[in-house]
C-alpha positions in Angstrom: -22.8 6.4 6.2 -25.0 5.3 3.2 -24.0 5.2 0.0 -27.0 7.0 -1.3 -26.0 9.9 0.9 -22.8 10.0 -1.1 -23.8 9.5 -4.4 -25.2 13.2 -4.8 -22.0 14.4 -3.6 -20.1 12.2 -6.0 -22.5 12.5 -9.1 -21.7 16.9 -7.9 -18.1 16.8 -8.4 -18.6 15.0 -11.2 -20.4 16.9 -13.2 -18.2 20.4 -11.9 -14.8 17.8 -13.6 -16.9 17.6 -17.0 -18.9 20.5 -16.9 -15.2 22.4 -17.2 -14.0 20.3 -20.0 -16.9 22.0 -21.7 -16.4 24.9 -21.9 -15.6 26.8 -25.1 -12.6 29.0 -26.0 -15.1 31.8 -27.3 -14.0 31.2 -30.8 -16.8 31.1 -33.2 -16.2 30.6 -36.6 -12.6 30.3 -36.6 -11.2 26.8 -36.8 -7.4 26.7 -35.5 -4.4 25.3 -37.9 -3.8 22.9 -35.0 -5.9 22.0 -32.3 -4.7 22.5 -28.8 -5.6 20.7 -25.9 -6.1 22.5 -23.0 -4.2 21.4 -19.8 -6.3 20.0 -16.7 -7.0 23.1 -14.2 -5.9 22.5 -10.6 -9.4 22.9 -9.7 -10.2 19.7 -11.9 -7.6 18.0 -10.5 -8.7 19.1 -7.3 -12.3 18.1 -7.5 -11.1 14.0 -9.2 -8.7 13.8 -6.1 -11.4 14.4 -3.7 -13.5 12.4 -5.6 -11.3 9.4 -5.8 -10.4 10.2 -1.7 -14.5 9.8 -1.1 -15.0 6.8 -2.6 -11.8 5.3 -0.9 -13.3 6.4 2.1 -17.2 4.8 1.5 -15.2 1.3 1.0 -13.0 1.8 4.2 -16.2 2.4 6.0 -18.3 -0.5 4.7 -15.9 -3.0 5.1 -14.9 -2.0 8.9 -16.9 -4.5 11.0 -18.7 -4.2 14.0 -17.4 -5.7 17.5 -20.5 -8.3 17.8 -19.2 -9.3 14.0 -15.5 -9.4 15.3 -16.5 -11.4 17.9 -17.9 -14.4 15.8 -14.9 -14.0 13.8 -12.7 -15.0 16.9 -14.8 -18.4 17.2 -14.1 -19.2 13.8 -12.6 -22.4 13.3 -9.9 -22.5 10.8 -7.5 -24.6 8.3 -7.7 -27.8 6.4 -11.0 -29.4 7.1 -11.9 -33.0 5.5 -16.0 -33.1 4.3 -17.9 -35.7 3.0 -17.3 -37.6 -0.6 -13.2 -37.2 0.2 -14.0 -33.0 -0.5 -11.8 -30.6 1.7 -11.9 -27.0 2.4 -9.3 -24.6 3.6 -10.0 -21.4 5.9 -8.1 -19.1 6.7 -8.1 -15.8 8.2 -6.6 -12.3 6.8 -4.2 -10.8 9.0 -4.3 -7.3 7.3 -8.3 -7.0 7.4 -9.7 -8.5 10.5 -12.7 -10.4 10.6 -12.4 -11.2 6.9 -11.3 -15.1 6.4 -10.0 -16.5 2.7 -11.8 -19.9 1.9 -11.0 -22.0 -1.0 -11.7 -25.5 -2.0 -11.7 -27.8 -5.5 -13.2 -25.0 -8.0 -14.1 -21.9 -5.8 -12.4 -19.8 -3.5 -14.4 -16.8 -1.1 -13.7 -13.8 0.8 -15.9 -14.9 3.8 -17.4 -12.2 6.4 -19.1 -12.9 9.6 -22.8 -12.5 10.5 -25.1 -12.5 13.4 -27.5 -14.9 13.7 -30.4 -15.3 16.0 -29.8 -19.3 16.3 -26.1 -18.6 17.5 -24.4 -20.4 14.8 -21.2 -19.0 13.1 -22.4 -18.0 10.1 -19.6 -16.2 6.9 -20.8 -15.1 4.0 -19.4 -14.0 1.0 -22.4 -11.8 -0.7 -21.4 -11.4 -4.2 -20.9 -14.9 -4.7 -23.9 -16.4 -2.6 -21.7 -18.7 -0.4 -22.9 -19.0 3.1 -20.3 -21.2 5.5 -22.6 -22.2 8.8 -20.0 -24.0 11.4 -22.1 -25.9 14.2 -20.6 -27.4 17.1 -20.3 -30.9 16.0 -19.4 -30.0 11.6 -19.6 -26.7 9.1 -20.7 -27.1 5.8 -20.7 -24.4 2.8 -24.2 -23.6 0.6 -24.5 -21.8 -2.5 -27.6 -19.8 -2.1 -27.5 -18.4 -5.7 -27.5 -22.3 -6.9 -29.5 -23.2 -4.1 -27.1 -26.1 -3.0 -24.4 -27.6 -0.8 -21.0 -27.3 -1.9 -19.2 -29.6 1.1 -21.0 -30.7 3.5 -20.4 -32.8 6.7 -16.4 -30.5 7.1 -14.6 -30.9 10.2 -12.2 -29.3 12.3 -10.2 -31.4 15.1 -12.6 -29.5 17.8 -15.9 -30.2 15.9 -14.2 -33.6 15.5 -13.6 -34.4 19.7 -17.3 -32.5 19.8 -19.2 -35.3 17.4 -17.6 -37.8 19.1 -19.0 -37.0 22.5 -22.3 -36.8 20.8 -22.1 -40.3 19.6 -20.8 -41.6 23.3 -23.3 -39.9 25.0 -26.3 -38.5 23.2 -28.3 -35.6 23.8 -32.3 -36.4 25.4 -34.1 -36.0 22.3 -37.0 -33.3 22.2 -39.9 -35.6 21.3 -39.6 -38.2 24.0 -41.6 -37.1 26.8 -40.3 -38.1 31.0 -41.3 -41.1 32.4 -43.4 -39.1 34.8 -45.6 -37.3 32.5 -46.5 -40.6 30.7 -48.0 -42.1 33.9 -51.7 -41.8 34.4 -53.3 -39.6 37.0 -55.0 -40.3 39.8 -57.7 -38.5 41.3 
């Protein structure tokens, strides 16, 4: 559901909780000794439970994730991981919200979602601060997209470790060099 379906609804029984605050007593020109203040209505009452019920609602909703979002989540790699220039980072995951993982380092600390990507990296986010984790097989490394930076860089768990390692023993065939057999001429 979309928050700008809601907001009608919400602006509605907000304006029915104010509009019955002002309403007068029928009074005119009479000023009472002591001025009484009338108690809420049940229907007010009412109208800022359901309110206050909706909105709890809306965030319950937009923070339940989807299965292909859940799924990333379970490839997370978590815990203490050692970056570049003696930095370290620490995920973790939330066991009351899954999906959701706490990150925190030297001066910053995240709420971290998951989100699909077209490259198949892991990919969290945490979208009011900017920070975008991106774990590749071999190292992860956290960006600040409002800063336009790298916060840590070159972060390793002890599987990306094992998975650099075999990289460095035996090295992927690199994209530019062409076979042997298409660099040898052709005869007619």
């Amino acid at each position: 559901m979309n928050i700008l379906q809601i907001t009608p609804l919400l602006v509605a029984c907000w304006g029915l909780a104010c509009g019955a605050s002002a309403q007068t007593t029928g009074n005119a020109g009479r000023t009472p000794a002591k001025a009484i203040k009338p108690a809420a209505s049940t229907s007010r009452t009412e109208i800022r439970s359901t309110a206050t019920q909706m909105a709890a609602g809306i965030a319950a909703a937009e923070a339940a994730l989807e299965p292909a979002e859940l799924a990333i989540a379970e490839r997370v790699h978590t815990g203490v991981m050692p970056c570049e220039l003696g930095a370290s980072v620490t995920l973790s995951s939330d066991p009351q919200s899954p999906g959701y993982f706490n990150m925190h380092g030297k001066n910053f600390r995240f709420r971290m979602i998951p989100v699909s990507t077209a490259t198949g990296a892991i990919r969290l986010e945490d979208r009011h601060a900017g920070a975008v984790w991106l774990q590749l097989p071999n190292k992860s490394m956290l960006m600040n997209q409002k800063a336009g930076q790298r916060m840590a860089d070159g972060c390793t768990s002890p599987a990306q470790v094992t998975v650099a390692q075999a990289m460095k023993d035996l090295p992927p065939p690199d994209l530019l060099d062409a076979p042997a057999r298409a660099l040898a001429p052709v005869l007619p």
